[in-house]
N, C-alpha and C positions, 0 to 999 in steps of 0.2 A: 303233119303238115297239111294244113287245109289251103286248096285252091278255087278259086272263083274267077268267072268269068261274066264280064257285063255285055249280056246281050246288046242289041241296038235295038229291041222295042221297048227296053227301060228308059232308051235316049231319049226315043219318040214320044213315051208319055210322057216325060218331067219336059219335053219342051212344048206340050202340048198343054198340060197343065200350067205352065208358065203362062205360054199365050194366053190363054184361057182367062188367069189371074188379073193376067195387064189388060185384056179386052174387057174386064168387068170391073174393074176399078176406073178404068175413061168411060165406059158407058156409067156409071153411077156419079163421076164428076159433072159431065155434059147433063145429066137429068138434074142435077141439084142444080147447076147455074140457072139453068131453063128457070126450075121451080123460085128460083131468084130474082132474076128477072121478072117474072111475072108477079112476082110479090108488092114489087117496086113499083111496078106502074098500077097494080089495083091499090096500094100505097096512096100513091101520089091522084090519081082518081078520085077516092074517099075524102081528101084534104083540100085537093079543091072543092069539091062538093060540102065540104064542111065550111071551108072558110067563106064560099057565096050568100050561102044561106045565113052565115053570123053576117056579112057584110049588108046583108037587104033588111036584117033588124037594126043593127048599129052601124052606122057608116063613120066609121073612126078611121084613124091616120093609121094604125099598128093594120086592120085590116087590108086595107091597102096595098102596105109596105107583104103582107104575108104571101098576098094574089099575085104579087107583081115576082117576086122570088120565084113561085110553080110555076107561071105563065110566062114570065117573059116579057110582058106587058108593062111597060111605065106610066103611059097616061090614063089616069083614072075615068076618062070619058070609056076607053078602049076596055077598063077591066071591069066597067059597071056594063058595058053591052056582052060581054064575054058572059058575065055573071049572069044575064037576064035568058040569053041565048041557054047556058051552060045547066041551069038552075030546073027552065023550062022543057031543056029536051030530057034531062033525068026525071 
């Protein structure tokens, strides 16, 4: 007949190593959102800056409509000075 007994410092590392596990799986979630976020807005940075620079060679109706989507901006007085400002300070 074999007998065992479970001390309680095997308790404290399997809940230690628990902890451990779950502290590093939310720390590796919160850095990947981060790195997602930040993707999004140099994203979104790049496309404006792409779509100004196409809008100061072609000033077409689709340009427009593409600046207005990122910006926010409807009247096209408002997104040709956005652009000139935008264009300028990059």
């Amino acid at each position: 007949m074999k007998f065992e007994l479970k001390t309680e410092n095997e308790n404290y590392s399997n809940s230690f190593s628990n902890f451990f596990k779950i502290s590093s799986i939310i720390a590796l979630l919160i850095i990947s959102l981060d790195i997602t976020l930040k993707l999004g807005k140099i994203s979104r940075h790049y496309q404006i800056e792409y779509n100004c620079r196409l809008l100061s060679v072609e000033k077409s109706k689709s340009n427009f409509k593409k600046l207005s989507r990122f910006t926010t901006l409807k009247n096209k007085q408002k997104i040709w000075e956005f652009c000139r400002d935008f264009v300028d300070y990059n």
